[in-house]
Backbone bond lengths (Angstrom), bond angles and torsions (degrees), N, CA, C in turn:
res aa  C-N    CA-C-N  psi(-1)  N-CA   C-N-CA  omega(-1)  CA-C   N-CA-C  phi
1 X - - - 1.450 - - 1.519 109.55 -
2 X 1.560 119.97 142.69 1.414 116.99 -174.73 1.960 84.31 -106.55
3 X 1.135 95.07 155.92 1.413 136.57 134.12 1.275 142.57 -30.16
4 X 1.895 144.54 73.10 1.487 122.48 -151.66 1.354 111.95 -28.75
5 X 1.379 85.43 -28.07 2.229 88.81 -166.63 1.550 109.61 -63.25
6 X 1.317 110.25 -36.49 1.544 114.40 -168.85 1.372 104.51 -81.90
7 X 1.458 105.45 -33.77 1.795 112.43 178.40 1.881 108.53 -58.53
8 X 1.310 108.09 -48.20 1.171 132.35 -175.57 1.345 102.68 -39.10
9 X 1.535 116.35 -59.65 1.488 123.74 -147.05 1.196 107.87 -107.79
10 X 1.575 131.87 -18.35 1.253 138.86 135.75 1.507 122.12 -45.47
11 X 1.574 128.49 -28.81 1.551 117.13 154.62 1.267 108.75 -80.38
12 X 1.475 132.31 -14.38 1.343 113.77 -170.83 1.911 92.25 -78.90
13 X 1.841 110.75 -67.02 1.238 112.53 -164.31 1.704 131.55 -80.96
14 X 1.800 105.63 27.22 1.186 145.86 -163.22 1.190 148.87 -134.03
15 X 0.893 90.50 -47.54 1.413 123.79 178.43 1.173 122.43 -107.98
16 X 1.628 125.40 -137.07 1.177 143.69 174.15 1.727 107.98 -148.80
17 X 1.395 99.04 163.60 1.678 98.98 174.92 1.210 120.24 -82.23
18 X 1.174 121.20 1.91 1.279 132.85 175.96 1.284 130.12 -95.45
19 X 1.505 117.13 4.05 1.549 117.90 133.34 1.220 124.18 -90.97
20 X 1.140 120.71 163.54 1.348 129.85 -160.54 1.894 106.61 -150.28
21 X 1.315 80.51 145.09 1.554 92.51 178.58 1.573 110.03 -95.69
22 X 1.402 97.33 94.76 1.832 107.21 -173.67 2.310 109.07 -112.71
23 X 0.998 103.93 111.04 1.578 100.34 175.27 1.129 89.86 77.51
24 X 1.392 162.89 107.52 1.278 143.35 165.94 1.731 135.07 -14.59
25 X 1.409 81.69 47.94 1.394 98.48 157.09 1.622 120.49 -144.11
26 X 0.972 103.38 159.07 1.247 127.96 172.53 1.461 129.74 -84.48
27 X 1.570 112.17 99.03 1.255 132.84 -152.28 1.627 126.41 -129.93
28 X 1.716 126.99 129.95 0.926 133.86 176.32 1.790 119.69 -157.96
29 X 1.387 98.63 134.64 1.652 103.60 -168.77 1.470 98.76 -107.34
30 X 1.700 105.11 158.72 1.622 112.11 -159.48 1.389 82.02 -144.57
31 X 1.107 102.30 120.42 2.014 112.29 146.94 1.213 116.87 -112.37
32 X 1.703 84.76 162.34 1.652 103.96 -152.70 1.760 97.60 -131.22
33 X 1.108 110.19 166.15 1.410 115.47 -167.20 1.860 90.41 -83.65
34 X 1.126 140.70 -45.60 1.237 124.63 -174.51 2.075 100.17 -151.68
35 X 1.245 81.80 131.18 1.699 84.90 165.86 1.528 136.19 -6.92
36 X 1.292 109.30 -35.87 1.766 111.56 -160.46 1.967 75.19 -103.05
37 X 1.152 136.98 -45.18 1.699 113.16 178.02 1.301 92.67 -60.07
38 X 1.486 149.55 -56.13 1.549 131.82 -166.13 1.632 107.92 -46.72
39 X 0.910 116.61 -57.18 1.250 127.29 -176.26 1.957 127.47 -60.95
40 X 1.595 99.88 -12.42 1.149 124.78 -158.54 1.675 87.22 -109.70
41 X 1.056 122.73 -46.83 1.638 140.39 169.39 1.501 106.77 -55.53
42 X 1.430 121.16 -54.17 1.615 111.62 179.68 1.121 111.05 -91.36
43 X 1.566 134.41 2.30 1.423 133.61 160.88 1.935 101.78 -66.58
44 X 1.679 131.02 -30.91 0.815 125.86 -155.07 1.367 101.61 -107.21
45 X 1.743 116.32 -19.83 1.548 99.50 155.06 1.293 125.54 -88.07
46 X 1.338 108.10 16.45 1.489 112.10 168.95 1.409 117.46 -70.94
47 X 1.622 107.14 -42.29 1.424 111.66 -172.36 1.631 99.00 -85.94
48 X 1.289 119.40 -11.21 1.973 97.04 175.80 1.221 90.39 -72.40
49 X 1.874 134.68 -49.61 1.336 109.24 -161.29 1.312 134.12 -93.60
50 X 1.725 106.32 6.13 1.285 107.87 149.84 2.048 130.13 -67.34
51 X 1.152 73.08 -22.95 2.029 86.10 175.66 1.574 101.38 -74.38
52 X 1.366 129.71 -44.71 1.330 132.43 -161.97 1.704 100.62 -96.87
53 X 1.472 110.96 -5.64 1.670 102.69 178.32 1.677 103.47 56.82
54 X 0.890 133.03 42.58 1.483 143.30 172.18 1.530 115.49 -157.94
55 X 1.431 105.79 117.78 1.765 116.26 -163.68 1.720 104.35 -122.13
56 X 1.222 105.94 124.35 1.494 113.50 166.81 1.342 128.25 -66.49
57 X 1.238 104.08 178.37 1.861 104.43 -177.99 1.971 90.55 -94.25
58 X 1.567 117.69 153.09 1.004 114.37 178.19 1.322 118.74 -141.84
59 X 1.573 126.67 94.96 1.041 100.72 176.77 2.009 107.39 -110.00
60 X 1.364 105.31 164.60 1.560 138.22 175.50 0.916 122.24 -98.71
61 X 1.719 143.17 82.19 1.101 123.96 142.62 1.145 132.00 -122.76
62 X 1.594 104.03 128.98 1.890 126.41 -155.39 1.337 107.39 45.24
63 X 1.527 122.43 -92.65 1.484 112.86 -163.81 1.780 107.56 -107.91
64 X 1.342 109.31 3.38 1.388 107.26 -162.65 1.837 104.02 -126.14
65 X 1.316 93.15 135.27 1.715 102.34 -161.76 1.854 88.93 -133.96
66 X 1.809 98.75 126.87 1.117 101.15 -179.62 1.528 96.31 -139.03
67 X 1.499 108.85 127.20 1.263 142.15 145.84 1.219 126.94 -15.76
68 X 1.255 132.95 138.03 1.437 127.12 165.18 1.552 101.98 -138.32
69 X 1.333 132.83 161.25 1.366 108.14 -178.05 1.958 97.48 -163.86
70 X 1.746 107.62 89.87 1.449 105.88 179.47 1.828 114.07 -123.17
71 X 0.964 117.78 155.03 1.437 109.05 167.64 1.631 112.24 -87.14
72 X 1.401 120.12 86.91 1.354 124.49 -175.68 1.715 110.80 -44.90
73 X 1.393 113.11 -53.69 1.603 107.31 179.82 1.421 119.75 -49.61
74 X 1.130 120.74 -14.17 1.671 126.35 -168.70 1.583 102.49 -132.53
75 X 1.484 121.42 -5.95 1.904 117.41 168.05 1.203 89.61 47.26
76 X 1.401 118.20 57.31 1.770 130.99 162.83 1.560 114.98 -170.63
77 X 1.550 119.56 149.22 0.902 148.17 -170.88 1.788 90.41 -83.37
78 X 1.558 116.10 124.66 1.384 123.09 -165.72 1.376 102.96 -122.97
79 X 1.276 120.63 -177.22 1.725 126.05 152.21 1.450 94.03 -69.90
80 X 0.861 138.82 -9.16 1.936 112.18 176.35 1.085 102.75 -103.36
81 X 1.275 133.68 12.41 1.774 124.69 162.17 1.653 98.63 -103.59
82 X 1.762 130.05 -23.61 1.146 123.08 177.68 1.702 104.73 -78.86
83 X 1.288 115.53 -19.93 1.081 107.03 -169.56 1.765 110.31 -89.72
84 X 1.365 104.33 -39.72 1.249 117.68 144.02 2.332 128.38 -16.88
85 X 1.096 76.83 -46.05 1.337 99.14 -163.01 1.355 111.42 -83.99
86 X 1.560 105.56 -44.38 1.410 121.84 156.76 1.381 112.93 -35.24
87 X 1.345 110.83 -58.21 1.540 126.27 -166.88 1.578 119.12 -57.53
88 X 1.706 109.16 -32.56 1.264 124.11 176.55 1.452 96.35 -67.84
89 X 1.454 112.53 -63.20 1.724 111.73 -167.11 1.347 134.81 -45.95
90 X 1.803 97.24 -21.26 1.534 112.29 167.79 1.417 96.91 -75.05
91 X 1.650 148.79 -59.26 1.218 129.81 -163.98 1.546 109.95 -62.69
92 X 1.361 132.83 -41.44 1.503 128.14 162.58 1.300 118.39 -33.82
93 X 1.069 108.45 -34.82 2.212 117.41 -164.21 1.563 92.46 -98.14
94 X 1.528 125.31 -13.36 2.013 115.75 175.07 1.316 109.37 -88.05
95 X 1.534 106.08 -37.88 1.515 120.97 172.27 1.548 139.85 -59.56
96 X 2.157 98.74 -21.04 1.470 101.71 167.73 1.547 112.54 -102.75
């Protein structure tokens, strides 16, 4: 289990500012120019978190797909949701 502090500074030196620590989780929404890229986007964090055996919360609506990211067995935000997260940030950086 991390720490807000460790959560904190892992989006600053990690991440992006654009997750956020909401409910104790770890959270960020992505829009897409039309539905079938939203959908084309969470088909591709499907396969980081099938590789990492760690799956986010996902919701879809129309063009906007937002993230959730907790370690349910431990009701805490872990290194496998930062690492997790990592994994998204590489598909953002193939996509621009």
């Amino acid at each position: 289990m991390l720490s807000n502090e460790e959560i904190e500074k892992s989006i600053i030196e990690e991440l992006d500012d654009k997750w956020e620590l909401k409910d104790g989780k770890l959270v960020k929404s992505f829009e897409f120019s039309s539905f079938r890229n939203a959908i084309y986007f969470v088909n591709e964090v499907a396969k980081v978190a099938e590789t990492l055996d760690h799956h986010p919360i996902i919701t879809i609506n129309w063009r906007t797909v937002r993230l959730s990211l907790k370690s349910f067995d431990v009701d805490a935000i872990t290194k496998r949701d930062i690492a997790l997260a990592k994994g998204i940030k590489q598909l953002e950086s193939k996509k621009s």
